[in-house]
Backbone as CSV, one residue per row, in Angstrom:
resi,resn,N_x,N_y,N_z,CA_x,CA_y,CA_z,C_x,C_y,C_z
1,UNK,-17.932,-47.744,68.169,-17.658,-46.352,68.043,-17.670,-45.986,66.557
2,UNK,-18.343,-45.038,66.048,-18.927,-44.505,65.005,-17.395,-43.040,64.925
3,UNK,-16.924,-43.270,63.785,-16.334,-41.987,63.676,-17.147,-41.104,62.233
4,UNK,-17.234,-39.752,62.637,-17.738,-39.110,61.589,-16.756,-38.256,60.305
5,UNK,-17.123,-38.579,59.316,-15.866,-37.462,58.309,-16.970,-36.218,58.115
6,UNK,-15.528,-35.452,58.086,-15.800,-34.254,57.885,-15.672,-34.070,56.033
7,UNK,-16.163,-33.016,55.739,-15.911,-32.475,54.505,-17.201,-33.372,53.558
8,UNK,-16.437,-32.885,52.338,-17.674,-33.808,50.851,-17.396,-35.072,50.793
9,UNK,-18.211,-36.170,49.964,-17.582,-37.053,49.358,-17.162,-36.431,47.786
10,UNK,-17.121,-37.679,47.113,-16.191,-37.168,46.393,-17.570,-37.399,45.131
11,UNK,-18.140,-38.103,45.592,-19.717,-37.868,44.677,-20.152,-36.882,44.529
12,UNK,-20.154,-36.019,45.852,-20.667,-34.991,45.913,-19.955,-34.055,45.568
13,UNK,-18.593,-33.598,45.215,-17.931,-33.000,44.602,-18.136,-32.640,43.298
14,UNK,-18.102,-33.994,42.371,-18.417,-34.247,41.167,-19.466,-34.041,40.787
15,UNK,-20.868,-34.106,41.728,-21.782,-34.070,41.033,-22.290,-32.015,41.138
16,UNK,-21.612,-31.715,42.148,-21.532,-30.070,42.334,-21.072,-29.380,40.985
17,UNK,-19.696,-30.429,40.698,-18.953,-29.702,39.614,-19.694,-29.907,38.218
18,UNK,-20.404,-30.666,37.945,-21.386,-30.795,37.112,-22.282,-29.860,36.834
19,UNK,-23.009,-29.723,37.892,-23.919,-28.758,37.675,-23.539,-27.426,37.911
20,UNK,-22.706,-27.136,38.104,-21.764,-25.510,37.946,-21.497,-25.848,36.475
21,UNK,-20.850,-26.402,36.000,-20.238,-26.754,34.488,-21.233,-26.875,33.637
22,UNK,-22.412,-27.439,33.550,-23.737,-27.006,33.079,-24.641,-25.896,33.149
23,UNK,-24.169,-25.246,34.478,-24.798,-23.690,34.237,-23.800,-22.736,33.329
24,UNK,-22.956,-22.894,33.669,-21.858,-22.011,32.438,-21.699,-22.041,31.152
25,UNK,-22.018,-23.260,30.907,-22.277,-23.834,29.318,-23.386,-22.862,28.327
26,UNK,-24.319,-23.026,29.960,-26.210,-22.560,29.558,-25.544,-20.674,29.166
27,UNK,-24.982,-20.378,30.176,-24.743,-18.750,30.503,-23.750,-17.940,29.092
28,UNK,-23.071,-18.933,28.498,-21.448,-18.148,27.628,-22.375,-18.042,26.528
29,UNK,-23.026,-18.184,25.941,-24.093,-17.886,24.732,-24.687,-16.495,25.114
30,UNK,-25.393,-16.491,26.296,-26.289,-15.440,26.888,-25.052,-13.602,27.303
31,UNK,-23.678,-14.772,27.854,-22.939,-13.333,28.047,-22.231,-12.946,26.925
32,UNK,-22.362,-13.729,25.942,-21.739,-12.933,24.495,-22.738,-12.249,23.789
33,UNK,-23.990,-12.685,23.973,-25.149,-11.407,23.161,-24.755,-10.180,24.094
34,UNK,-25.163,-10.073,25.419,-24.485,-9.211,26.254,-23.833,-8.027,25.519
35,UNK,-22.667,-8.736,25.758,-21.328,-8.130,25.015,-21.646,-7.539,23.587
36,UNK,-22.470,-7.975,22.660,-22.688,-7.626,21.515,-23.319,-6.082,21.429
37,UNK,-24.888,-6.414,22.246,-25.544,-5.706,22.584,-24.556,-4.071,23.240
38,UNK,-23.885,-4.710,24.296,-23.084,-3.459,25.037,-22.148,-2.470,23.365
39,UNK,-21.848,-3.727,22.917,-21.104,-2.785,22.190,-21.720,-2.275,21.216
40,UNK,-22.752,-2.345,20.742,-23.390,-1.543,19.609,-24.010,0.011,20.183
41,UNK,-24.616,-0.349,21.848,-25.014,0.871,22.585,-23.901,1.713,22.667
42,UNK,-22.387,1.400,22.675,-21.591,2.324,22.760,-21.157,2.965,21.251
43,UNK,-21.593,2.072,20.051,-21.470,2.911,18.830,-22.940,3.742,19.009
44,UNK,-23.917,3.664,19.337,-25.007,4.632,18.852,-24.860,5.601,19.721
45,UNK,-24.047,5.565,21.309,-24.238,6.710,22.410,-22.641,7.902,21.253
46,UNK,-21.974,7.015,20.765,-20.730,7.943,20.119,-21.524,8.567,18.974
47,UNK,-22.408,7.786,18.092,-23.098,8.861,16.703,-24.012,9.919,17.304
48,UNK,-24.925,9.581,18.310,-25.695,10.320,18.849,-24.715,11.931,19.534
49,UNK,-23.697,11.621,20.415,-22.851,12.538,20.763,-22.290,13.217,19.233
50,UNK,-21.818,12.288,18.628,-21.012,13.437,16.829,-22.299,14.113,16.400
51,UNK,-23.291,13.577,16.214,-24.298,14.392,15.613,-24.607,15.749,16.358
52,UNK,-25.156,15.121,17.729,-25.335,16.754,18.615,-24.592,17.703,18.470
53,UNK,-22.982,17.257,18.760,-21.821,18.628,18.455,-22.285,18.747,17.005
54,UNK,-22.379,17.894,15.725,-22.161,18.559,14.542,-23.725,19.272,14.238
55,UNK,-24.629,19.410,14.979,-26.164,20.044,14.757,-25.709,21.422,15.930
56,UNK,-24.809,21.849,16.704,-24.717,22.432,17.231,-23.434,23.352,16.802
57,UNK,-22.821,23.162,15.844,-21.517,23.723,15.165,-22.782,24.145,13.890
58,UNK,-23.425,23.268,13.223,-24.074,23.738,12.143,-25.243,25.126,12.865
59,UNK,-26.070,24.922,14.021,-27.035,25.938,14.384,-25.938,27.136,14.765
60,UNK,-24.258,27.366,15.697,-23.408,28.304,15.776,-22.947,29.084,14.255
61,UNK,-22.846,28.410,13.171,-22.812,28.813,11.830,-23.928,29.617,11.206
62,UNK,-25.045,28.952,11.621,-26.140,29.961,10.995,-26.099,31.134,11.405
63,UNK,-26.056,31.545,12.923,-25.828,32.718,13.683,-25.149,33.747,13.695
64,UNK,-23.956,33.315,12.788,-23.071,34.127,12.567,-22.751,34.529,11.103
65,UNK,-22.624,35.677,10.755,-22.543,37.039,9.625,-21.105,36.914,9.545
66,UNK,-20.984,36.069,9.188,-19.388,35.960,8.842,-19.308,35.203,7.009
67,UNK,-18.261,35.035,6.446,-18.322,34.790,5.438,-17.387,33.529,5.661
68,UNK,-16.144,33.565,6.414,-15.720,31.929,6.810,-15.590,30.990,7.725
69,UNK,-16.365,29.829,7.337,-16.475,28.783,8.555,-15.617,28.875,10.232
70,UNK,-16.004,29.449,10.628,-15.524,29.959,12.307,-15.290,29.148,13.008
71,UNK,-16.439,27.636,13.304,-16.093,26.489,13.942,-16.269,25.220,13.055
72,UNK,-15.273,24.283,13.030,-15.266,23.073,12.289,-14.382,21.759,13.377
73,UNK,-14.985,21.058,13.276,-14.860,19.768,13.840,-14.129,18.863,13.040
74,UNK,-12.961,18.495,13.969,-11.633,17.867,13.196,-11.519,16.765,13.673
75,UNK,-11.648,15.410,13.056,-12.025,14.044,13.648,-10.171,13.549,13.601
76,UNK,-10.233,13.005,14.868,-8.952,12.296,14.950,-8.857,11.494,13.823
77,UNK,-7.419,11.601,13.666,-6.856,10.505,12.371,-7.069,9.179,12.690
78,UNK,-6.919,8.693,14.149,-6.442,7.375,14.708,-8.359,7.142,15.039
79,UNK,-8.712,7.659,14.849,-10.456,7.555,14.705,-11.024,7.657,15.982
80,UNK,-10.269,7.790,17.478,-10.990,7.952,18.724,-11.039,9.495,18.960
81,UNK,-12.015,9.808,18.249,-12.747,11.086,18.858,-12.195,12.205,17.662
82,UNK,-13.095,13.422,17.964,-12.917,14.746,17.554,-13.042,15.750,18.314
83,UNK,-11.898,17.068,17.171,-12.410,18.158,18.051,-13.334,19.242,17.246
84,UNK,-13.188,20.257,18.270,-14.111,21.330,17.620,-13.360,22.582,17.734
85,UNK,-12.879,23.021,16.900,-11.742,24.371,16.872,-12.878,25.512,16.380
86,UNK,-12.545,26.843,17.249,-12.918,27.689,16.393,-11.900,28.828,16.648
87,UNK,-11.353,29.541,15.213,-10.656,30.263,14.885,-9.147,29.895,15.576
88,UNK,-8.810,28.769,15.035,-8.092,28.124,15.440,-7.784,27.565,16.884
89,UNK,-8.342,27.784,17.753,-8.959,28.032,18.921,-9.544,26.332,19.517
90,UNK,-8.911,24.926,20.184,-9.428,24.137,20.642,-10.451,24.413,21.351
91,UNK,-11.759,24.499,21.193,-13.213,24.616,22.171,-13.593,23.624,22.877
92,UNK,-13.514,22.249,22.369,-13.877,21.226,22.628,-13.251,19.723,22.198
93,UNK,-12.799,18.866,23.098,-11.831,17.607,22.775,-12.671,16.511,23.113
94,UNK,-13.217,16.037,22.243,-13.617,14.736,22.875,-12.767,13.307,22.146
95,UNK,-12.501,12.565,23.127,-12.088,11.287,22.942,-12.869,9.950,23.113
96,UNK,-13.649,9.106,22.752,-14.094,7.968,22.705,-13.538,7.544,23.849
97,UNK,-12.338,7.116,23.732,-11.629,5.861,25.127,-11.515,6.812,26.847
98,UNK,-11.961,7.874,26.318,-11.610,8.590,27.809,-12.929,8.441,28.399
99,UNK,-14.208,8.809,27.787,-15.890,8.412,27.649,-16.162,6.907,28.016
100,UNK,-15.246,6.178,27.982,-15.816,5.017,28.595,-16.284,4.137,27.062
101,UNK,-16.181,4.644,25.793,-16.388,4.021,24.819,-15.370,3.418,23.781
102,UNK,-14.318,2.777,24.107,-13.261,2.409,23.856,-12.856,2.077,22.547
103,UNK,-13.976,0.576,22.273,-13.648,-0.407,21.006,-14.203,0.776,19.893
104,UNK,-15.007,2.216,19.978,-15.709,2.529,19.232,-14.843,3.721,18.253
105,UNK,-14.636,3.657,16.750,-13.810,4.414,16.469,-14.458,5.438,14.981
106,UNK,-14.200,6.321,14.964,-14.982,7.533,13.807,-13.956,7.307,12.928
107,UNK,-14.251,7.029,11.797,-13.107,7.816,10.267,-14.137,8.283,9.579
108,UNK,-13.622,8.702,8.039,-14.522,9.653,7.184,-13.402,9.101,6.087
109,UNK,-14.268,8.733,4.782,-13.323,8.601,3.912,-12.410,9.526,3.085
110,UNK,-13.714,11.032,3.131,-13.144,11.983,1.996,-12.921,13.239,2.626
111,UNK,-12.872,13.746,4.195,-12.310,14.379,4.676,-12.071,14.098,6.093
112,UNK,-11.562,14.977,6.659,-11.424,14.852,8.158,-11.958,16.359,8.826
113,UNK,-12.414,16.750,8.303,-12.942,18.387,8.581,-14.360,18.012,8.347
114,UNK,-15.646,19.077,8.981,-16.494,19.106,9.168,-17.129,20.745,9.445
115,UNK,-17.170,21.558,8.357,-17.295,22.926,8.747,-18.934,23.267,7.797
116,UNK,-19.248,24.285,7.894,-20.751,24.701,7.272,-20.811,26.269,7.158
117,UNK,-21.170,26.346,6.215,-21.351,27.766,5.759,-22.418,28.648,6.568
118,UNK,-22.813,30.145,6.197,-23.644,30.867,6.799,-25.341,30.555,6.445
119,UNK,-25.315,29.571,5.805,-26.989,29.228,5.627,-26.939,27.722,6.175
120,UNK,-26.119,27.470,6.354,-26.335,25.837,7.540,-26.436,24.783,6.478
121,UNK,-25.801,25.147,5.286,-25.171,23.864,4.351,-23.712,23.409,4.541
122,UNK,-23.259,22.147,4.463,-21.878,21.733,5.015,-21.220,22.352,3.554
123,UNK,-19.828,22.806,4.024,-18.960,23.496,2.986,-18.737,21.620,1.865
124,UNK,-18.427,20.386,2.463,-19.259,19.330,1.646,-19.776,17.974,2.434
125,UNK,-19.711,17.451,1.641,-21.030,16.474,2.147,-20.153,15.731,2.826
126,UNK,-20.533,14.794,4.222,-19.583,14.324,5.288,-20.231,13.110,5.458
127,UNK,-20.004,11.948,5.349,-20.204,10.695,5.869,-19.331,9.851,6.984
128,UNK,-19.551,10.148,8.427,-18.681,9.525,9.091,-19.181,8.173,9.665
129,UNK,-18.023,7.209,9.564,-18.135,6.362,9.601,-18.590,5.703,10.971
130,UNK,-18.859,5.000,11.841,-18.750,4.899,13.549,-18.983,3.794,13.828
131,UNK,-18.097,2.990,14.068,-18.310,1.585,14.234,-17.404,1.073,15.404
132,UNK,-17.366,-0.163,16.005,-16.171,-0.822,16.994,-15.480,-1.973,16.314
133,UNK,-14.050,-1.244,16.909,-13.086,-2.569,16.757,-13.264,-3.481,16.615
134,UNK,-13.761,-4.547,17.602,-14.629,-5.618,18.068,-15.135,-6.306,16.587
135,UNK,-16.287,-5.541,16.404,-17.013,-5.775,15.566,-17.417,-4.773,14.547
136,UNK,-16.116,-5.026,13.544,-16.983,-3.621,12.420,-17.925,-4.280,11.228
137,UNK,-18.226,-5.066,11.477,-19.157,-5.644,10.382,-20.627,-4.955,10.746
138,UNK,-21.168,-4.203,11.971,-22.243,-3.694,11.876,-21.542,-2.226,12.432
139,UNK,-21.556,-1.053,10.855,-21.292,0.088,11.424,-22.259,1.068,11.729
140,UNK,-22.544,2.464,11.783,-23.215,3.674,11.764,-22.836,4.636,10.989
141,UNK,-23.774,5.060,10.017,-22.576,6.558,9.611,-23.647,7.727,10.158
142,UNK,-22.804,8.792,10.629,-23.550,9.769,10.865,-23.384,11.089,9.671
143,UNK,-24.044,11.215,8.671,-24.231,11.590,7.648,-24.587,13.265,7.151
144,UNK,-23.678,14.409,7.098,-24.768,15.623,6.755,-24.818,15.394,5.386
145,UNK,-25.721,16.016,4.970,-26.160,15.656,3.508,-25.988,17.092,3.051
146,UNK,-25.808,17.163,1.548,-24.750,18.462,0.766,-25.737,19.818,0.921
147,UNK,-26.842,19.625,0.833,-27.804,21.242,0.320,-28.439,21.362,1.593
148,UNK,-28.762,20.125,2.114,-29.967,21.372,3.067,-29.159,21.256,4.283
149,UNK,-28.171,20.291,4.814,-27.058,20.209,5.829,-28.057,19.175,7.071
150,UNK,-28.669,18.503,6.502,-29.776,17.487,7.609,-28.503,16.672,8.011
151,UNK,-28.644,16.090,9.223,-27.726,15.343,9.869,-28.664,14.520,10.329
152,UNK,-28.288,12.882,9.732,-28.606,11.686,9.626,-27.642,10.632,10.050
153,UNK,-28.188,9.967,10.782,-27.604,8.419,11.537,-28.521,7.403,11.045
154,UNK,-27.235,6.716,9.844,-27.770,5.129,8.881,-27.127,4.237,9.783
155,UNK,-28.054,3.230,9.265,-27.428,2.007,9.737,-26.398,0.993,8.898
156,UNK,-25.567,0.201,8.934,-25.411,-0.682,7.846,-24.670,-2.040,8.943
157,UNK,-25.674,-3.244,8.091,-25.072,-4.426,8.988,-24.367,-5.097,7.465
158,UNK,-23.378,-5.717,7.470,-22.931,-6.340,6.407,-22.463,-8.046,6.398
């Protein structure tokens, strides 16, 4: 009489756990570019969003026959997100971590305001910074420049 076992041996256990433990080895290299990758798309989807509002506060400025800046964009202190006030007036709140873009955070060294005169030059020149927590060694600045008010997204890896 032949009895049969049920279940693995224990060869076969080991040699399962092997080759699971060798695919994971192969994979943690591949899911940290991943991760890299994810997070740089969420700094360029945040400069791409600051620029649009700030090309769209600068084209609302040209339009208007007024003599003082009406709408200006006020970047959080704590660096997740800005708003857009006009005449003291909250218009628009955006937050980074509510967007689904978390690690990603805006400062500005020499102001926190962002306003433009009636010919679509910034009242001054704005370099914001946009980079992630994570990893700020590769940031973005999204840039208006002083006279003609062009709004530019640099790169800098360091």
């Amino acid at each position: 009489m032949t009895t049969r076992s049920k279940g693995f041996a224990l060869l076969e256990l080991v040699s399962g756990l092997a080759i699971f433990l060798f695919m994971l080895v192969i994979s943690l290299p591949l899911w940290e570019g991943f991760l890299q990758i994810s997070e740089m798309s969420k700094v360029n989807n945040a400069c791409s969003l600051l620029a649009t509002d700030i090309a769209d506060i600068q084209n609302k400025s040209l339009f208007k026959n007024l003599e003082d800046p009406v709408y200006i964009i006020m970047l959080d202190r704590y660096g997740d997100g800005y708003t857009i006030v006009k005449n003291q007036t909250i218009v628009k709140s955006v937050r980074f971590s509510e967007l689904g873009l978390d690690p990603v955070l805006a400062t500005c060294a020499n102001t926190n305001k962002i306003s433009f005169s009636t010919n679509g030059s910034p009242q001054r020149a704005v370099s914001v910074n946009v980079y992630s927590r994570k990893n700020s060694s590769k940031r973005k600045y999204v840039e208006v420049q002083p006279v003609t008010g062009r709004i530019v997204i640099t790169d800098e890896t360091t």
